[in-house]
N, C-alpha and C positions, 0 to 999 in steps of 0.2 A: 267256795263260799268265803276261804277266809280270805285268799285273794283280795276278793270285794269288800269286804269290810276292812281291810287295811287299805284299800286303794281312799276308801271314803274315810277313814281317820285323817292320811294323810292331805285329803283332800280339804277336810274341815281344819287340821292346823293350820295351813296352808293360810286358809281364809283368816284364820283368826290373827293370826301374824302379821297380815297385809293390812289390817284396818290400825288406825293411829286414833287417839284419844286428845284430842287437842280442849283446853281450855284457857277461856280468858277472864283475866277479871283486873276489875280495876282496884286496885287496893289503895287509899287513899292515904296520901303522904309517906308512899314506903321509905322510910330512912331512919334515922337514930332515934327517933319519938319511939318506937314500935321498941317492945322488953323483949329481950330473949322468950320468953312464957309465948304473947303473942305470934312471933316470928315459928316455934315452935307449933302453935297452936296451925298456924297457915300451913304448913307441912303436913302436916295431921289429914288437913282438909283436901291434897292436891295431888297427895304421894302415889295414886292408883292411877294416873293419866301419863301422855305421853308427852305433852308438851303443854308448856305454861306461858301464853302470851301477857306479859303485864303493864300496863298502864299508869302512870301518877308514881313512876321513882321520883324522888327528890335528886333535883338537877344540883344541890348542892354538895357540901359533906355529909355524910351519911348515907345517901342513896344508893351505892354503888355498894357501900358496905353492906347494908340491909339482904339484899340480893344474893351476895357471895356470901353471908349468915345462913339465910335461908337456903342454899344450895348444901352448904354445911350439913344443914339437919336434915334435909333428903339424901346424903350421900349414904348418911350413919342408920338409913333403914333398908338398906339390901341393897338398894339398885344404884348403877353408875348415871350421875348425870353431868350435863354442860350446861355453861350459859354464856350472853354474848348480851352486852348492855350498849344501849345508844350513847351518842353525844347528846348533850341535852337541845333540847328541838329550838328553834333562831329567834322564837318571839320573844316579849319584852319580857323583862327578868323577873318579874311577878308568874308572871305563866309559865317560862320556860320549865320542862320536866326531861326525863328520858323513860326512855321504855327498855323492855327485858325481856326475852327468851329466856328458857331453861327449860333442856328437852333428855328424856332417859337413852344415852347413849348405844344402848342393845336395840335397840326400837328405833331411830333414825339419825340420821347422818347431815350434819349442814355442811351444804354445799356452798361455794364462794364464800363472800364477804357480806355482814348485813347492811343494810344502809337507809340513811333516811332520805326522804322525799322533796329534791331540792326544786324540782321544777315547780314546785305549789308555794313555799317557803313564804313567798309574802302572800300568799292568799289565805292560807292554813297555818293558824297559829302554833301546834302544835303537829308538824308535818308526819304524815305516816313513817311508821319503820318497818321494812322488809326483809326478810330474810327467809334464805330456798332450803326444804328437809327435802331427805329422799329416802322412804321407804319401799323395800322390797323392789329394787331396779326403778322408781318410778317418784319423782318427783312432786313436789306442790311449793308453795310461797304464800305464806302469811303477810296480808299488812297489818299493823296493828295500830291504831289508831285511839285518841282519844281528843273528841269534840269540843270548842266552845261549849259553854252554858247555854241552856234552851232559854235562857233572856236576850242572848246574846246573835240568835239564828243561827245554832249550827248547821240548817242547809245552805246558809251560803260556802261555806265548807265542804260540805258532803257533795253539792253539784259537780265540783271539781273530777269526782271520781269519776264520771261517765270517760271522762281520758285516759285512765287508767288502763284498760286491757288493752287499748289501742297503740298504748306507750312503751308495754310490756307483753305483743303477743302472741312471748313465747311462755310465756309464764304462767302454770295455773294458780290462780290466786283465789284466796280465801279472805274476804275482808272482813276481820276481828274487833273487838273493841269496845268500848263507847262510844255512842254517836250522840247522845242527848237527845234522841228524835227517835221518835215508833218507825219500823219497818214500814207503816202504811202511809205514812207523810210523800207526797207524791219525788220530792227529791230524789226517791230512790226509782222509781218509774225506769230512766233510761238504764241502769243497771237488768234490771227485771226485764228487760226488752230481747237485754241482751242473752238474754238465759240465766243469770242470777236469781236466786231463791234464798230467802232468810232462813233460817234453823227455827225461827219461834214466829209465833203470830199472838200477840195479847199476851206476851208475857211479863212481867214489870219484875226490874232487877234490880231498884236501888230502893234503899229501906227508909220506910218512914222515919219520924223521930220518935213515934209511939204507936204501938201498935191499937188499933180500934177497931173492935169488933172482930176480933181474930185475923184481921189485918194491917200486915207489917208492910209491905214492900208499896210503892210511891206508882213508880213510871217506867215504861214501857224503854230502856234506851241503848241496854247491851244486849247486842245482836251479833250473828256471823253470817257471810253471806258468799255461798259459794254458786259454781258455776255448773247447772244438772248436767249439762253431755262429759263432765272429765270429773265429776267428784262420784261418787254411790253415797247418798243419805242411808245411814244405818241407824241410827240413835242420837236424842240432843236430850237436855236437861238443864236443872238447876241444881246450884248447892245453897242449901238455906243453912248455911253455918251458926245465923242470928239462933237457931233452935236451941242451942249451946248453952246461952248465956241466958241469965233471968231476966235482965232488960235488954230494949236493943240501947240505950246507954250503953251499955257492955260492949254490947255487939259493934257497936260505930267505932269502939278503941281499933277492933279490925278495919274493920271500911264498912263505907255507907253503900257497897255494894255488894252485891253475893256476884259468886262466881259460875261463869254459864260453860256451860260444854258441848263437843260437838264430837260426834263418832261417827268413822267414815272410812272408805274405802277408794281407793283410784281406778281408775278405766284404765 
């Protein structure tokens, strides 16, 4: 009997060790604007996950520092962590941003080199960044992405991706981000065709400017979208950080978005 009951301990660590905690969020303008207090406060909010996809660093000074700050204050709460920041993405210098990794070094390994997405480069203002973890012998690849403005048609953007796995198909990929556009906008169709499945359905991630009628959050637009024959859906969610603070004034000095998650297991 005890036999079996250590077979099934070890069997449930097993499991529990294999699943990765990935979240993404776009944090709006990360670079020298953001106080220490703030940048601390983000850490607060992120420090129980396994990897932090981010969106909207400041392509200028400051962004890069913001990042390696905030990696600072996750280091000084128990766990080891990395990070691996873009070059800022090729559109015109008003938009230009970079994006960010930072992932708890016991829990996953990056494999090669990240990089961004040149073959879209002029179609995609703000081109994906990639980069491959590998937990427990077994791989996956984040793109992480963030949209044109939904004035602007971020599906003409987002179409691009149906080339994606075709481009890459060795690669299991997870597409992370903001996309300014609902999971159900048909752009994403050939994705879905292809066995992609979003983590949320109706769920809205970016914050009003006032909340009304005990309604804060806007629209429908960070999303993740993995692939059901090579990922296991275990668990998704939201972090409504805006709870924090007594206005979302407050709350927008973080970002006008909350941060979404995704828990999960490889085949």
């Amino acid at each position: 009997m005890k036999n079996i009951v250590l077979v099934f301990l070890l069997f449930f660590c097993s499991l529990l060790y294999s699943q990765t905690k990935l979240v993404s969020w776009n944090i709006e303008n990360l670079g020298k604007s953001k106080s220490t207090s703030e940048i601390a406060f983000m850490a607060q909010t992120v420090q129980d996950y396994d990897i932090i996809a981010i969106q909207e660093v400041v392509a200028g000074y400051g962004g890069a520092q913001a990042v390696a700050q905030l990696v600072d204050v996750l280091n000084r709460k128990g766990a080891k962590w990395d990070y691996v920041i873009s070059n800022p993405t090729s559109s015109s210098a008003y938009k230009t941003e970079r994006y960010a990794y930072i992932w708890k070094t016991s829990k996953l390994k990056k494999i090669g080199r990240a990089w961004l997405e040149k073959q879209f480069a002029l179609e995609i203002d703000r081109e994906p960044y990639y980069c491959t973890f590998e937990c427990d012998n077994k791989q996956f690849t984040v793109v992480n992405f963030h949209a044109i403005t939904k004035s602007k048609q971020p599906e003409r953007e987002i179409k691009h991706f149906k080339f994606i796995p075709e481009e890459y198909p060795n690669l299991n990929l997870i597409f992370a981000g903001d996309f300014n556009c609902p999971q159900s906008h048909s752009v994403f169709n050939p994705l879905k065709k292809m066995g992609y499945k979003s983590i949320f359905i109706n769920q809205k991630t970016s914050l009003k400017k006032e909340c009304k009628n005990s309604k804060c959050l806007a629209s429908e637009f960070d999303n993740m979208y993995y692939k059901t024959s090579k990922i296991n859906f275990i668990n998704s969610g939201v972090l409504l950080f805006y709870k924090n603070f007594n206005s979302l004034k407050e709350a927008r000095k973080i970002s006008d978005h909350i941060p979404i998650w995704f828990q999960f297991s490889l085949n």
